[in-house]
C-alpha positions as CSV (number, residue, x, y, z in Angstrom):
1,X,10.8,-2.5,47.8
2,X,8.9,0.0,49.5
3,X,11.3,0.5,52.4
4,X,13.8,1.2,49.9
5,X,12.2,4.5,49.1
6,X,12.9,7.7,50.9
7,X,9.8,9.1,51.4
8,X,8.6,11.6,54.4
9,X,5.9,11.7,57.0
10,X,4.3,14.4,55.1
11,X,4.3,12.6,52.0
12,X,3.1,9.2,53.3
13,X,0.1,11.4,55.2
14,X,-1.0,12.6,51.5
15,X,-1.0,9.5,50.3
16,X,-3.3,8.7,52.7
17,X,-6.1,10.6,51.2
18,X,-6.0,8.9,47.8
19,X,-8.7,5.6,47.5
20,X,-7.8,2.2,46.9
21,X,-7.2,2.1,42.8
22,X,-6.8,5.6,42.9
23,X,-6.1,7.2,39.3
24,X,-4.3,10.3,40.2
25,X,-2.1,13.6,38.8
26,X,0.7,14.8,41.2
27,X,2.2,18.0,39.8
28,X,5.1,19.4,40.8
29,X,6.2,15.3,41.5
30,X,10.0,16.2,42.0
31,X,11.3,12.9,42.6
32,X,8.1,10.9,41.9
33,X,8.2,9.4,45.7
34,X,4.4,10.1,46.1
35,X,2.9,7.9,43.2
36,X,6.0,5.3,43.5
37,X,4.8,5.0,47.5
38,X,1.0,5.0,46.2
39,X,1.6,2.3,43.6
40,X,3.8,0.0,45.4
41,X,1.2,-0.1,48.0
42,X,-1.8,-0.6,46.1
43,X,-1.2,-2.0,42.5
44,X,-4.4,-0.9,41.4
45,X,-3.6,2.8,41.1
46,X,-2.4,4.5,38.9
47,X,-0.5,8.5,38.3
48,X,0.7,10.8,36.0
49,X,3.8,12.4,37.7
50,X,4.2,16.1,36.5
51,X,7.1,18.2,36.5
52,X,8.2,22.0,35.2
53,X,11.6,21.8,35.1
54,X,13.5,18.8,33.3
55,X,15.8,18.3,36.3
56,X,13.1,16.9,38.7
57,X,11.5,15.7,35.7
58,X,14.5,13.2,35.1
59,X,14.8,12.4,38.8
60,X,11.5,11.5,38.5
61,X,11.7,9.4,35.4
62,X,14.6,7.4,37.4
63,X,13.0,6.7,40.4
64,X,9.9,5.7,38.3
65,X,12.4,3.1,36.7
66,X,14.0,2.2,39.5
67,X,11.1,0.8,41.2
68,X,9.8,-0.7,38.0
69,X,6.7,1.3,37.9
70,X,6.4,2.4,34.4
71,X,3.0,0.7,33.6
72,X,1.5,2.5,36.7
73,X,3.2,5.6,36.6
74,X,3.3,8.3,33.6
75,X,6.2,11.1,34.7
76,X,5.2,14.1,32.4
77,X,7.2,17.3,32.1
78,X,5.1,20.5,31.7
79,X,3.6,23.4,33.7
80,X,0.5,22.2,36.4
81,X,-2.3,20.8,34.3
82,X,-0.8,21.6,30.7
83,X,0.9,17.4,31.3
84,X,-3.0,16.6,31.4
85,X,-5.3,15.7,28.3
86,X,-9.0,14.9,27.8
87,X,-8.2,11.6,27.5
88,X,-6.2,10.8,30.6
89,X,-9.7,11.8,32.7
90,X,-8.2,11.4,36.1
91,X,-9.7,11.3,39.3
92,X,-7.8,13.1,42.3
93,X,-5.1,15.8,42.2
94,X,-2.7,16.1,44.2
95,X,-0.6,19.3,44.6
96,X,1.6,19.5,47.6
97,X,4.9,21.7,49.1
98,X,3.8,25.0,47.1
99,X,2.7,28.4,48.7
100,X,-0.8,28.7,48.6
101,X,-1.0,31.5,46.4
102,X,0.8,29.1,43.3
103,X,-1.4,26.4,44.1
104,X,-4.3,28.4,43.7
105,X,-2.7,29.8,40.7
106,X,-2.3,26.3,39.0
107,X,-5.5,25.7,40.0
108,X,-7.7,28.5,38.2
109,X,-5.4,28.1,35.0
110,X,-5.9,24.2,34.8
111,X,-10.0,24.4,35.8
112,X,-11.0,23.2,32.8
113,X,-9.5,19.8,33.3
114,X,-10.8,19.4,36.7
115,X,-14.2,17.9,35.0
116,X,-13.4,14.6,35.9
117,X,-11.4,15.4,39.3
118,X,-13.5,13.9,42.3
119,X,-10.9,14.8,44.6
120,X,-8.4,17.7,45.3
121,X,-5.6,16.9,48.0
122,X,-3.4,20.1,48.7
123,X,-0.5,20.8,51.1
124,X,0.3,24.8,50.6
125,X,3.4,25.8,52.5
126,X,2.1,29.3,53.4
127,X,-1.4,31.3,52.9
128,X,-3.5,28.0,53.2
129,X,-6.9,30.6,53.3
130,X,-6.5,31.6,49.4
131,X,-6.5,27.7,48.4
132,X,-9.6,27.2,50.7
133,X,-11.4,29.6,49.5
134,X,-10.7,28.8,45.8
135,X,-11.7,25.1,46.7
136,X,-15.0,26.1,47.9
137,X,-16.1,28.6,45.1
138,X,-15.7,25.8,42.8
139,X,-17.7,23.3,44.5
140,X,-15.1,21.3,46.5
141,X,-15.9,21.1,49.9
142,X,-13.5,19.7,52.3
143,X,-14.0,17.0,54.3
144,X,-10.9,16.3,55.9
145,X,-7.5,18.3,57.0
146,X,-4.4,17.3,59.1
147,X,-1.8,19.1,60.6
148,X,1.8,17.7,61.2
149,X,4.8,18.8,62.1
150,X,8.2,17.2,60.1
151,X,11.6,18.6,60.8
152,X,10.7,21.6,62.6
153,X,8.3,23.0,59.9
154,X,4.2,22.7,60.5
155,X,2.4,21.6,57.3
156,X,-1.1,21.4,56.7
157,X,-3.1,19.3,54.2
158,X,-6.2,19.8,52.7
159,X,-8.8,17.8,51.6
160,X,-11.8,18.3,49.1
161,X,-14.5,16.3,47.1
162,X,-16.2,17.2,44.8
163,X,-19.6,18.2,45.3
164,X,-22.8,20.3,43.5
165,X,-23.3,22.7,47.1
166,X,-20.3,23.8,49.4
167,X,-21.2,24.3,52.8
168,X,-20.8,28.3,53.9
169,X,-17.3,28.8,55.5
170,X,-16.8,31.7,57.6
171,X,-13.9,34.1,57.4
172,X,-12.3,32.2,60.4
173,X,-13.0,28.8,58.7
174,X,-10.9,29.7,56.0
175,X,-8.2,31.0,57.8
176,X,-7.8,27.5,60.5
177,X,-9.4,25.0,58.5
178,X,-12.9,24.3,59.2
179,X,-11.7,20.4,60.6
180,X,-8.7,21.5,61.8
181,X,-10.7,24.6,63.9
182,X,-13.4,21.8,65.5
183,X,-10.7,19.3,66.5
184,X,-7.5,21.0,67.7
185,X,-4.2,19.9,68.5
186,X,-0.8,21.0,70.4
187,X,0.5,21.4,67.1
188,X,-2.5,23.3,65.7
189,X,-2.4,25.6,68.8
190,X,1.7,25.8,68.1
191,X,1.2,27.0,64.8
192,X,-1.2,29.7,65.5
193,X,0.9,30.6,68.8
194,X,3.7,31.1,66.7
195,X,1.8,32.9,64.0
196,X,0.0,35.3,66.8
197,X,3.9,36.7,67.9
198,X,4.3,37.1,64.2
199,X,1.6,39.0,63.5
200,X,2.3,41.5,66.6
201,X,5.8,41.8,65.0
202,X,4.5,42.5,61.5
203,X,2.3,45.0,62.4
204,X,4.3,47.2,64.9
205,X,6.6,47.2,61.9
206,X,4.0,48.5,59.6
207,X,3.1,51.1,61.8
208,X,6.2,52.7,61.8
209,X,6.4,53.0,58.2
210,X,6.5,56.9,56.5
211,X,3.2,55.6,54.9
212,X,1.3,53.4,56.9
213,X,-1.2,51.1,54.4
214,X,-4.2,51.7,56.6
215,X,-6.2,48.6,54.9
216,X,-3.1,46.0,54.7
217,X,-2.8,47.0,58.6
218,X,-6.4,46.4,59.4
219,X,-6.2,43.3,57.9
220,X,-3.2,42.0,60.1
221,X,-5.2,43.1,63.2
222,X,-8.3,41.1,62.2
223,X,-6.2,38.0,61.7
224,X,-4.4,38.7,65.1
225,X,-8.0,38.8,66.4
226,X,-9.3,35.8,65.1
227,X,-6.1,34.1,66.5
228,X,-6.6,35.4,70.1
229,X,-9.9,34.4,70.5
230,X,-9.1,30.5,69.0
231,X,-5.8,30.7,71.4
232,X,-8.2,32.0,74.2
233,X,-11.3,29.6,73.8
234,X,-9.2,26.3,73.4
235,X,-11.2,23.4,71.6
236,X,-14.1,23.8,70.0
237,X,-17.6,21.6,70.0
Protein backbone atom coordinates (compact mmCIF):
# COMPACT_ATOMS: atom_id res chain seq x y z
CA UNK A 1 0.00 0.00 0.00
CA UNK A 2 2.82 2.12 0.59
CA UNK A 3 3.54 2.83 -3.03
CA UNK A 4 0.14 4.02 -3.29
CA UNK A 5 0.98 7.09 -1.25
CA UNK A 6 2.33 10.24 -2.65
CA UNK A 7 4.84 11.15 -0.57
CA UNK A 8 8.29 13.33 -1.39
CA UNK A 9 11.95 12.88 -1.08
CA UNK A 10 11.92 15.37 1.67
CA UNK A 11 9.28 13.75 3.56
CA UNK A 12 10.54 10.21 3.30
CA UNK A 13 14.17 11.78 4.55
CA UNK A 14 12.27 12.98 7.88
CA UNK A 15 10.93 10.01 8.41
CA UNK A 16 14.09 8.81 8.53
CA UNK A 17 15.01 10.26 11.72
CA UNK A 18 12.08 8.77 13.71
CA UNK A 19 13.16 5.15 15.69
CA UNK A 20 11.70 1.95 15.16
CA UNK A 21 8.23 2.13 17.32
CA UNK A 22 8.44 5.63 17.21
CA UNK A 23 5.45 7.50 19.13
CA UNK A 24 5.45 10.80 17.46
CA UNK A 25 3.34 14.37 16.98
CA UNK A 26 3.60 15.86 13.38
CA UNK A 27 2.03 19.36 13.48
CA UNK A 28 1.11 21.10 10.65
CA UNK A 29 0.44 17.22 9.12
CA UNK A 30 -1.47 18.65 5.99
CA UNK A 31 -2.28 15.54 4.26
CA UNK A 32 -1.05 13.13 7.07
CA UNK A 33 1.58 11.44 4.33
CA UNK A 34 4.39 11.57 7.03
CA UNK A 35 2.79 9.30 9.84
CA UNK A 36 0.81 7.18 7.08
CA UNK A 37 4.55 6.53 5.37
CA UNK A 38 5.99 6.08 9.11
CA UNK A 39 3.27 3.61 10.13
CA UNK A 40 2.97 1.57 7.11
CA UNK A 41 6.54 0.94 7.37
CA UNK A 42 6.88 0.09 10.84
CA UNK A 43 3.67 -1.02 12.59
CA UNK A 44 4.95 -0.38 15.89
CA UNK A 45 4.69 3.40 15.70
CA UNK A 46 2.50 5.34 16.39
CA UNK A 47 1.37 9.60 15.63
CA UNK A 48 -0.85 12.21 16.42
CA UNK A 49 -1.32 14.18 13.12
CA UNK A 50 -2.01 17.89 13.89
CA UNK A 51 -3.64 20.44 11.88
CA UNK A 52 -4.84 24.38 12.17
CA UNK A 53 -7.11 24.69 9.66
CA UNK A 54 -10.00 22.13 9.08
CA UNK A 55 -9.22 21.79 5.39
CA UNK A 56 -5.89 19.96 5.82
CA UNK A 57 -7.27 18.61 8.86
CA UNK A 58 -9.97 16.66 6.77
CA UNK A 59 -7.45 15.71 4.05
CA UNK A 60 -5.71 14.34 6.66
CA UNK A 61 -8.46 12.43 8.36
CA UNK A 62 -9.01 10.85 4.71
CA UNK A 63 -5.87 9.77 3.87
CA UNK A 64 -5.59 8.39 7.55
CA UNK A 65 -8.76 6.22 6.42
CA UNK A 66 -7.74 5.53 3.37
CA UNK A 67 -4.80 3.56 4.33
CA UNK A 68 -6.65 2.08 7.23
CA UNK A 69 -4.44 3.56 9.88
CA UNK A 70 -6.85 4.81 12.45
CA UNK A 71 -5.48 2.70 15.33
CA UNK A 72 -1.85 4.10 14.68
CA UNK A 73 -2.71 7.39 13.71
CA UNK A 74 -4.72 10.20 15.77
CA UNK A 75 -5.36 13.38 13.13
CA UNK A 76 -6.02 16.24 15.61
CA UNK A 77 -7.15 19.73 14.52
CA UNK A 78 -5.69 22.58 16.70
CA UNK A 79 -2.82 25.12 16.72
CA UNK A 80 1.05 23.44 17.31
CA UNK A 81 1.06 21.72 20.62
CA UNK A 82 -2.54 22.85 21.86
CA UNK A 83 -3.73 18.91 19.91
CA UNK A 84 -1.28 17.58 22.74
CA UNK A 85 -2.28 16.52 26.41
CA UNK A 86 -0.45 15.14 29.44
CA UNK A 87 -1.58 12.04 28.74
CA UNK A 88 -0.57 11.42 25.12
CA UNK A 89 3.34 11.79 26.53
CA UNK A 90 4.97 11.49 23.16
CA UNK A 91 8.27 11.03 22.22
CA UNK A 92 9.62 12.91 19.04
CA UNK A 93 8.13 15.99 17.23
CA UNK A 94 8.23 16.54 14.11
CA UNK A 95 7.55 20.02 12.56
CA UNK A 96 8.48 20.36 8.99
CA UNK A 97 7.83 22.97 5.71
CA UNK A 98 7.44 26.16 8.13
CA UNK A 99 9.82 29.31 8.21
CA UNK A 100 12.01 29.06 10.98
CA UNK A 101 10.78 31.87 12.75
CA UNK A 102 6.97 29.92 13.17
CA UNK A 103 8.66 26.96 14.15
CA UNK A 104 10.40 28.44 16.72
CA UNK A 105 7.30 30.26 17.58
CA UNK A 106 5.30 26.93 18.12
CA UNK A 107 8.07 25.76 19.78
CA UNK A 108 8.43 28.38 22.81
CA UNK A 109 4.42 28.43 23.14
CA UNK A 110 4.15 24.51 23.38
CA UNK A 111 7.53 24.09 25.82
CA UNK A 112 5.77 22.89 28.40
CA UNK A 113 4.71 19.72 26.63
CA UNK A 114 8.06 18.98 25.43
CA UNK A 115 8.73 17.06 29.02
CA UNK A 116 8.42 13.83 27.50
CA UNK A 117 9.95 14.82 23.89
CA UNK A 118 13.32 12.90 23.40
CA UNK A 119 13.59 14.07 19.98
CA UNK A 120 12.91 17.23 17.87
CA UNK A 121 13.04 16.76 13.93
CA UNK A 122 12.59 20.19 12.14
CA UNK A 123 12.72 21.18 8.42
CA UNK A 124 12.33 25.30 8.45
CA UNK A 125 11.89 26.67 5.00
CA UNK A 126 13.92 29.88 5.70
CA UNK A 127 15.95 31.34 8.79
CA UNK A 128 17.16 27.74 9.96
CA UNK A 129 19.68 29.81 12.74
CA UNK A 130 16.57 31.08 14.96
CA UNK A 131 15.32 27.23 15.24
CA UNK A 132 18.99 26.16 16.10
CA UNK A 133 19.56 28.38 18.50
CA UNK A 134 16.14 27.82 20.28
CA UNK A 135 17.02 23.97 20.13
CA UNK A 136 20.15 24.48 21.96
CA UNK A 137 19.03 26.92 24.81
CA UNK A 138 16.62 24.27 25.70
CA UNK A 139 18.92 21.48 25.91
CA UNK A 140 18.56 19.71 22.53
CA UNK A 141 21.62 19.23 20.90
CA UNK A 142 21.67 18.14 17.43
CA UNK A 143 23.17 15.28 16.30
CA UNK A 144 22.39 15.00 12.87
CA UNK A 145 21.27 17.48 9.72
CA UNK A 146 20.79 16.82 5.95
CA UNK A 147 20.51 18.89 3.14
CA UNK A 148 18.51 18.07 -0.09
CA UNK A 149 17.38 19.49 -2.87
CA UNK A 150 13.57 18.54 -4.28
CA UNK A 151 12.13 20.38 -7.22
CA UNK A 152 14.46 23.17 -7.46
CA UNK A 153 14.04 24.29 -3.76
CA UNK A 154 17.14 23.32 -1.04
CA UNK A 155 15.68 22.17 2.32
CA UNK A 156 17.42 21.45 5.30
CA UNK A 157 16.49 19.16 8.25
CA UNK A 158 17.44 19.33 11.61
CA UNK A 159 17.98 16.94 14.11
CA UNK A 160 18.00 17.11 18.07
CA UNK A 161 17.90 14.85 21.24
CA UNK A 162 17.38 15.65 24.10
CA UNK A 163 20.07 16.04 26.43
CA UNK A 164 20.99 17.76 30.19
CA UNK A 165 24.33 19.90 28.49
CA UNK A 166 24.36 21.32 24.84
CA UNK A 167 27.61 21.54 23.29
CA UNK A 168 28.70 25.44 22.66
CA UNK A 169 27.70 26.41 19.03
CA UNK A 170 29.37 29.27 17.55
CA UNK A 171 27.67 32.07 15.64
CA UNK A 172 28.78 30.25 12.34
CA UNK A 173 27.46 26.90 13.62
CA UNK A 174 24.19 28.25 13.88
CA UNK A 175 24.03 29.81 10.79
CA UNK A 176 25.37 26.29 8.46
CA UNK A 177 24.55 23.67 10.76
CA UNK A 178 27.15 22.49 12.90
CA UNK A 179 26.96 18.77 10.78
CA UNK A 180 26.15 20.22 7.75
CA UNK A 181 29.37 22.92 8.23
CA UNK A 182 32.00 19.64 9.03
CA UNK A 183 30.69 17.52 6.14
CA UNK A 184 29.82 19.65 2.98
CA UNK A 185 28.23 18.95 -0.10
CA UNK A 186 27.62 20.48 -3.75
CA UNK A 187 24.29 21.24 -2.60
CA UNK A 188 25.38 22.69 0.76
CA UNK A 189 28.02 24.86 -1.21
CA UNK A 190 24.90 25.69 -3.81
CA UNK A 191 22.90 27.00 -1.17
CA UNK A 192 25.26 29.20 0.42
CA UNK A 193 26.59 30.33 -3.28
CA UNK A 194 23.23 31.25 -3.96
CA UNK A 195 22.62 32.95 -0.68
CA UNK A 196 26.23 34.91 -0.83
CA UNK A 197 24.78 36.78 -4.39
CA UNK A 198 21.74 37.38 -2.37
CA UNK A 199 23.14 38.94 0.35
CA UNK A 200 25.42 41.33 -1.99
CA UNK A 201 22.03 42.24 -3.57
CA UNK A 202 20.24 42.89 -0.26
CA UNK A 203 22.65 45.05 1.08
CA UNK A 204 23.58 47.33 -1.87
CA UNK A 205 19.83 47.82 -1.77
CA UNK A 206 19.88 48.89 1.84
CA UNK A 207 22.52 51.14 1.33
CA UNK A 208 20.74 53.19 -0.91
CA UNK A 209 17.94 53.69 1.27
CA UNK A 210 17.05 57.70 2.67
CA UNK A 211 17.77 56.00 6.11
CA UNK A 212 20.19 53.45 6.08
CA UNK A 213 19.64 50.90 9.35
CA UNK A 214 23.26 50.89 10.24
CA UNK A 215 22.77 47.67 12.60
CA UNK A 216 20.39 45.53 10.17
CA UNK A 217 23.27 46.39 7.49
CA UNK A 218 26.06 45.27 9.71
CA UNK A 219 24.39 42.30 10.28
CA UNK A 220 24.01 41.36 6.45
CA UNK A 221 27.80 41.97 6.02
CA UNK A 222 28.75 39.62 8.88
CA UNK A 223 26.60 36.88 7.34
CA UNK A 224 28.16 37.68 3.78
CA UNK A 225 31.43 37.22 5.77
CA UNK A 226 30.91 34.10 7.28
CA UNK A 227 29.69 32.80 3.80
CA UNK A 228 32.89 33.83 2.02
CA UNK A 229 35.18 32.42 4.13
CA UNK A 230 33.07 28.72 4.19
CA UNK A 231 32.82 29.31 0.11
CA UNK A 232 36.58 30.05 0.26
CA UNK A 233 37.97 27.28 2.74
CA UNK A 234 35.94 24.33 1.12
CA UNK A 235 35.41 21.25 3.56
CA UNK A 236 36.06 21.32 6.77
CA UNK A 237 38.05 18.62 9.30
Amino acid sequence: MEKNLPITERLKSIASFLPEGAYFADIGSDHAYLPCYKCLRDPASRAIAGEVNEGPYERAKKTVHAFKLEKQIDVRLGNGFDILTAKDAVKQVVIAGMGGSLITSILENGKQKLKTVERIIVQPNVDERSTRKWLHQHQYSIVAEMILEEKGHIYEIIVADKKAESLHLTEEEYLFGPVLLRNQTEIFRKKWQQRYDKLQQIIEQMKKANIINEKKVAWFEMQLKMVEEVLNNGKRT
